[in-house]
Each structure stands twice: as C-alpha cells, then as structure tokens.
C-alpha positions in Angstrom: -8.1 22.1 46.9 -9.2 18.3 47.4 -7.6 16.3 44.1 -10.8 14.5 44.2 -12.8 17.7 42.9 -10.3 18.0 40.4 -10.1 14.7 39.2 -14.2 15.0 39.3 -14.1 17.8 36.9 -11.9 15.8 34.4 -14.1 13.0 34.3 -16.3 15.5 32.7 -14.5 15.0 29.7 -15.9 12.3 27.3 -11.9 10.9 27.1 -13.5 7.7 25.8 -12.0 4.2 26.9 -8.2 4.3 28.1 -5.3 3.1 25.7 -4.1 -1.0 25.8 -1.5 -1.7 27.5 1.4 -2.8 25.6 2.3 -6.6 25.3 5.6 -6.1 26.9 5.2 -3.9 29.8 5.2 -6.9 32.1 8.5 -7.5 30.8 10.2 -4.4 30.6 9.1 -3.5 34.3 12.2 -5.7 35.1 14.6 -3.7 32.8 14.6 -0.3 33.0 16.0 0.3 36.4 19.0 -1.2 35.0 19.2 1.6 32.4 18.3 4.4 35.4 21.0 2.5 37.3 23.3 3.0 34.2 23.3 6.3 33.8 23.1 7.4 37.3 19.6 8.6 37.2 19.0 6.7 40.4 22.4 7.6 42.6 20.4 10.3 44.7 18.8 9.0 47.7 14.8 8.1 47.0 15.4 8.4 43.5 14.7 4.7 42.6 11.4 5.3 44.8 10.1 8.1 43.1 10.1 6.5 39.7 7.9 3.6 40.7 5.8 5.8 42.2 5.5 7.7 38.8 5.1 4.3 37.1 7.2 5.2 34.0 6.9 1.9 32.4 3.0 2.1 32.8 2.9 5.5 31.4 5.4 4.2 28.2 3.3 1.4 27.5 -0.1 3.0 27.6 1.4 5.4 24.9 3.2 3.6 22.8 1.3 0.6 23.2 1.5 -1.4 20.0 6.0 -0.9 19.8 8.1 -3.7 19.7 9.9 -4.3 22.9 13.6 -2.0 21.6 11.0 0.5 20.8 9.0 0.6 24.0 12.1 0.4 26.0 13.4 3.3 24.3 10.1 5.5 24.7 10.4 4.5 28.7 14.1 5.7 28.9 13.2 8.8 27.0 10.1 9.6 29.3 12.0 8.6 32.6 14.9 11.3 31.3 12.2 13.7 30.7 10.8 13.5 34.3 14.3 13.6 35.8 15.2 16.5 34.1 11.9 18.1 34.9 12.1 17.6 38.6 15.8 19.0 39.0 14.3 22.3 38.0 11.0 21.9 39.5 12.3 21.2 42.9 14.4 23.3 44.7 17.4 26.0 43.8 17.9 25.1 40.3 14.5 25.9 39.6 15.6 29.7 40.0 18.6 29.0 38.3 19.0 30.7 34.5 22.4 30.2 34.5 22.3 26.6 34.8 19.5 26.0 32.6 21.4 28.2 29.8 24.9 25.6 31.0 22.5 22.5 31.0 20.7 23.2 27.6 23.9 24.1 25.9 25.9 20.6 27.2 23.1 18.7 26.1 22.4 20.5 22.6 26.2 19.6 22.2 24.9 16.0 22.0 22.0 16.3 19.5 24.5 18.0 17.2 27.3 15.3 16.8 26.9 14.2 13.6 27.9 10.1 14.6 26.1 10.9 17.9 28.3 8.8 20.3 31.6 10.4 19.5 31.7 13.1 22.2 33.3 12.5 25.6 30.3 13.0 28.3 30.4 12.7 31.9 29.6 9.0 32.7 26.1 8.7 34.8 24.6 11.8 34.4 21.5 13.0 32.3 24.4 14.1 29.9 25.4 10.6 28.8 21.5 9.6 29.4 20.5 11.5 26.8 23.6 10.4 24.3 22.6 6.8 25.3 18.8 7.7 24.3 20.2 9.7 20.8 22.4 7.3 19.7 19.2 4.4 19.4 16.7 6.9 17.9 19.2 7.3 15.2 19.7 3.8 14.5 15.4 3.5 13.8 14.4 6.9 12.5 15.1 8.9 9.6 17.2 12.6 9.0 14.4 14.4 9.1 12.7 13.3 12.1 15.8 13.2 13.8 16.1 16.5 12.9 12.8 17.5 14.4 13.4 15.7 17.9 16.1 17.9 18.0 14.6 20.7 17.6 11.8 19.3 20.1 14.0 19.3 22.3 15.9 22.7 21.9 12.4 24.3 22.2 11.9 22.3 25.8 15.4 23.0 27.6 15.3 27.0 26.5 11.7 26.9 27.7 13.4 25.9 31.5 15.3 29.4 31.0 11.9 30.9 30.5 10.6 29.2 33.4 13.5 29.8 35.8 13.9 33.5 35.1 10.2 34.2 35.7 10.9 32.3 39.2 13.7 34.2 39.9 12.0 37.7 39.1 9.1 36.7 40.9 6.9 37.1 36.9 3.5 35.6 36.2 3.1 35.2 32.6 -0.6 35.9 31.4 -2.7 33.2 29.3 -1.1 33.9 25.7 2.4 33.3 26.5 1.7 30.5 29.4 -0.4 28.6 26.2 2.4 29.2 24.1 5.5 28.3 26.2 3.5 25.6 28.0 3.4 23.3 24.1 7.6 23.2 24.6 7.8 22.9 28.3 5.3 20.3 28.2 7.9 18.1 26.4 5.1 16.4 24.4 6.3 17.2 21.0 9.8 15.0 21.3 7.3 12.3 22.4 5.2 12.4 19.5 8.3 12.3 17.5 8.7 8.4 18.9 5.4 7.5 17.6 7.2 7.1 14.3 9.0 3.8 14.5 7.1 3.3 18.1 3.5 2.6 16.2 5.7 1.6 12.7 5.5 5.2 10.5 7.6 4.2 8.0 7.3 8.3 6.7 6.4 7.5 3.2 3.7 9.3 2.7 3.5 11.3 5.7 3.9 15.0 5.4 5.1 15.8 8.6 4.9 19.9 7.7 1.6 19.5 6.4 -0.1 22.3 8.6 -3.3 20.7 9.7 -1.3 17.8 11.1 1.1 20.7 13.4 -2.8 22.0 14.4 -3.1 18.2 15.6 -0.2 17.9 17.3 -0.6 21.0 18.8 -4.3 20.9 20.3 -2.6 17.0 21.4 -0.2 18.8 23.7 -2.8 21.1 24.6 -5.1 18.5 26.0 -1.8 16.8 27.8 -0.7 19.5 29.3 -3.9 21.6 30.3 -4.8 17.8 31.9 -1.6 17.7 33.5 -2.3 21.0 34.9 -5.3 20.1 36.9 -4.1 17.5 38.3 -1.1 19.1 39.4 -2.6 22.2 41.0 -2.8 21.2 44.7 0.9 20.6 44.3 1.9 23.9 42.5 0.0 25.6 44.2 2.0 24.6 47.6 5.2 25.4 46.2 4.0 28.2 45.2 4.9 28.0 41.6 3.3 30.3 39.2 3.6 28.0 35.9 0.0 26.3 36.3 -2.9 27.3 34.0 -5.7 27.4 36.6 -3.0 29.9 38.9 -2.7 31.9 36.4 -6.1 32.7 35.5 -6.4 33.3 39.6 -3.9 35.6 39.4 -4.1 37.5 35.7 -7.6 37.2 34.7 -9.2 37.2 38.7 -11.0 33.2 38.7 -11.9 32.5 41.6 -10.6 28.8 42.2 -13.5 26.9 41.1 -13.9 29.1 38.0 -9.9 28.7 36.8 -10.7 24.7 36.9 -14.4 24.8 35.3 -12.4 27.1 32.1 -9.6 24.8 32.1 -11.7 21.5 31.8 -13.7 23.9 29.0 -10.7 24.4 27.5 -9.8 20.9 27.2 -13.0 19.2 25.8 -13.1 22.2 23.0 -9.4 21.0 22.2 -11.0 17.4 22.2 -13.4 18.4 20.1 -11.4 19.7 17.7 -9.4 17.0 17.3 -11.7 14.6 16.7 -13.2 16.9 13.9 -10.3 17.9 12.6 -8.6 14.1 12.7 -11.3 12.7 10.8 -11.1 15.7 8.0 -7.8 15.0 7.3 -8.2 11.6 7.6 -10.8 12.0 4.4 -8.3 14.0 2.5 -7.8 11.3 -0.3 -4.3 13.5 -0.8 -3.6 12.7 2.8 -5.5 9.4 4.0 -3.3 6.8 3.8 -2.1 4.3 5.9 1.1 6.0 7.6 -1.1 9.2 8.2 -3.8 7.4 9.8 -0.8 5.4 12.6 0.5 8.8 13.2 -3.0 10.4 14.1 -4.3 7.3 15.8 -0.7 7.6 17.7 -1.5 11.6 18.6 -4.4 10.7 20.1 -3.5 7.4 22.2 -1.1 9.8 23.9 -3.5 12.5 25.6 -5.8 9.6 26.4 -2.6 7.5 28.2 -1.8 10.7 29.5 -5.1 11.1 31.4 -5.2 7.6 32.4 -1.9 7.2 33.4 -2.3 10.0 35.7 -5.2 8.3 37.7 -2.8 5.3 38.7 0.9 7.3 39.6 1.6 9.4 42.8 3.4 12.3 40.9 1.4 15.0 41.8 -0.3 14.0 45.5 1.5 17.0 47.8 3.9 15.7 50.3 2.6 14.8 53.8 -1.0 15.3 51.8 -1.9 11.7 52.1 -2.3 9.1 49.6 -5.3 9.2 47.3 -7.4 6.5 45.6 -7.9 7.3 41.7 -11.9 8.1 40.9 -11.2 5.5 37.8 -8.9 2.5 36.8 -7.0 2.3 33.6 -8.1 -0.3 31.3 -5.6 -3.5 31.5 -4.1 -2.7 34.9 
C-alpha cells in the first residue's frame, strides 16, 4: 500500500484548519532531550534519532497549545514516555512477551500508588523513574480526583499491552468489537486528555468529569485518534505483520479487500467527527453544563484529534524502514 493513497483518503475528512502551535515550542525544542537524557530514555543507540524524527515537541505543542511553558513541558515528557514505552513492545521480542508486560505494568502501577509519589526507590534512568519524575509534577498542578483518573488511564493502557502481547504470542486476531474496545486504552489517548486540565487551565469547578455525554466525547475523541492513527500506520503493520490495525482486521475478520478496509475506516472516522461536533455543541447548550471550564475541556478534546492528524503529516513514525522518505500531501498550520 503507497502512504500517499492513504493519506489521500484522510484528506477526505473535513478535519477543518490544523491546531496553533504553542508559544513556546521554539523554546522547549532545546529542553527536552535533557529530560530524555535524564532518565535514560535515550541510552540505546538511535534512540535520540528516532524522537526527532517523531517530532514529540511538535506533536505536544499542537495539542496542548495554549499551556504555560511547565505545563507544555510536562505534556512533551509524558507523550515522549508514551512512545517509548510503546515501541519496546511494538518492536521486537517483548512484543510477545506477557510476562514482562504483567512485570512492567505492575513496577510502574507501584508508582501511581505511592501516596507522596516520590518516596519509592526506582531504578535510576529507566521508564520506571521516567514515569515517577512525570507523577510527581502532575501532582503538584492537578487535583485528587483527576489524579485519580490518570491513574486509572494509565492501568487501562499497560494491561491492554498484556492483551496485545498474548494475542501475538498465540498467533489471535481479535474481531472489530473488542479491537474498538481495547484499541480506546491501548491508544493511550485518555491519560492525555487528562493533561488538558491544567494544560488549557480547567480549574474543575464546574466540570463534571462523570457526566456521561462528556465520557461519549472523550470516547468518539480517541476514536478518531486512533482509527487516524491506524491508517496511517498500515503500510508499517502490515510489514511486521502485526495484527492490531483496524483496516487488517477487517481484511482478515470481516473479508475487505484492501481498498474497502481503508474507504470503512475513513467512514468510520468522519461519522465519529460528526458526532462530535453535534454532540459538542448539545452539551455545550446545556445551560446546566455550558460554562466556561466545560467549554476549555471540550475545545481541548477536540484540538487533540485535529493535532493528532496534523502532526502525523509532518513526523517519520510510521514510513516502513528501507521504504523511502515521503513528502506529507498537507503542511500543518504554523510550521
């Protein structure tokens, strides 16, 4: 499959204009490989490499692009843990490892449960004491109780890597249903959303974060991240020969041929859109609900699929090895 048909298929999709770019992304370009550096996410050889080619900082500032400079920083360090986790069990052995995701989600969970959150003793430069370093400063801005739901955000994201690495290891396609379902966690877009709170300034007051039309949002949100992120990363999946992809699956369980599995995929993703937008602007006429932290909190949901799209027109993440180098169809506003 040529990217380029892909990426022609998504610009289907009336996205709308791409997200600014925040006010201090020039200046946090220079900082965060000092933090990488710091907790050893860049000992392995190429390591440093591979996350300017996925252009973290970019992708952080496009989301999160009204934070103050601590906050934006600490969106990037989050999102540059995320892909390094995401990597060590996407690439090679580990990815048909249960055992060490079950060892790796319960050393980490350890973490999220200290109740001072720098207390216990962590192995220095690893994703361990990455992830204590990352706890420790979403404590100092947030709230209990949305500290209490990035920590459950990120429960449901490591135990989906046991999903995923068992199926590997058994050689198991999941159908649609429990792909959908299982792709919201190991998407990792809910522990994201979670930093939209003091990111785009929630202060909480008079957001009801268990309100259910506002999970609906954040769910068709990941939806449209992760069924994007799908299509873009096909080729590549697809050459690994990994099963967890959307458009292999419906090759594989439902009988798409290839150029069907990506026309119901980008279907599937402007209905998502769709509803959003509907829904968005119902709740945000609810005069129980419309008020100003609600409306940051929405606006923030939907900055994120759109940075996600746009972000992945400018990095090299998914372009298969010894495939070439592509030129995006589009450029991001502000870059």
């Amino acid at each position: 499959m040529n990217p380029q048909l892909i990426y022609q298929a998504l610009k289907t999709v009336p996205w709308g204009d791409a997200p600014p770019i925040n006010m201090h992304y020039p200046g946090i370009c220079h900082e965060t490989d000092g933090w990488l550096d710091r907790v050893g996410q860049t000992d392995k050889p190429g390591r440093r490499e591979r996350h300017q080619r996925i252009a973290v900082p970019l992708f952080a500032a496009m989301a999160y692009p009204t934070a103050a400079r601590d906050h934006l920083l600490l969106a990037h360090d989050w999102m540059a843990w995320l892909f390094e986790y995401d990597d060590q069990f996407d690439d090679g052995a580990d990815g048909h490892s249960t055992h060490k995701a079950r060892r790796s989600r319960e050393s980490l969970l350890s973490i999220l449960s200290d109740p001072l959150g720098t207390t216990r003793e962590v192995p220095r430069r690893t994703l361990q004491s990455g992830l204590q370093d990352i706890w420790s400063r979403l404590r100092a801005v947030t709230r209990p109780r949305v500290q209490a739901r990035f920590a459950g955000h990120v429960s449901d994201y490591l135990e989906s890597y046991e999903w995923e690495t068992h199926n590997r290891r058994i050689g198991y396609c999941p159908d649609v249903e429990e792909y959908l379902e299982k792709r919201q966690h190991t998407g990792a877009a809910h522990p994201c959303f979670d930093l939209i709170v003091p990111a785009a300034g929630v202060s909480c007051d008079h957001l009801d974060l268990t309100d259910s039309r506002l999970r609906r949002l954040e769910y068709l949100s990941s939806e449209i991240i992760t069924l994007s992120n799908d299509l873009v990363s096909f080729p590549k999946e697809m050459e690994q020969g990994d099963v967890h992809n959307i458009v292999i699956i419906l090759m594989n369980r439902r009988g798409h041929s290839e150029q069907a599995a990506i026309r119901q995929t980008v279907d599937w993703i402007k209905s998502r859109l769709e509803e959003f937008e509907r829904s968005a602007r119902e709740l945000a006429r609810d005069p129980r609900a419309s008020n100003e932290d609600t409306r940051l909190y929405l606006h923030g949901l939907k900055v994120w699929y759109l940075a996600n799209y746009f972000w992945s027109l400018r990095c090299s993440r998914f372009v298969v090895d010894g495939g070439g180098s592509r030129e995006p169809p589009e450029r991001a506003a502000g870059g």
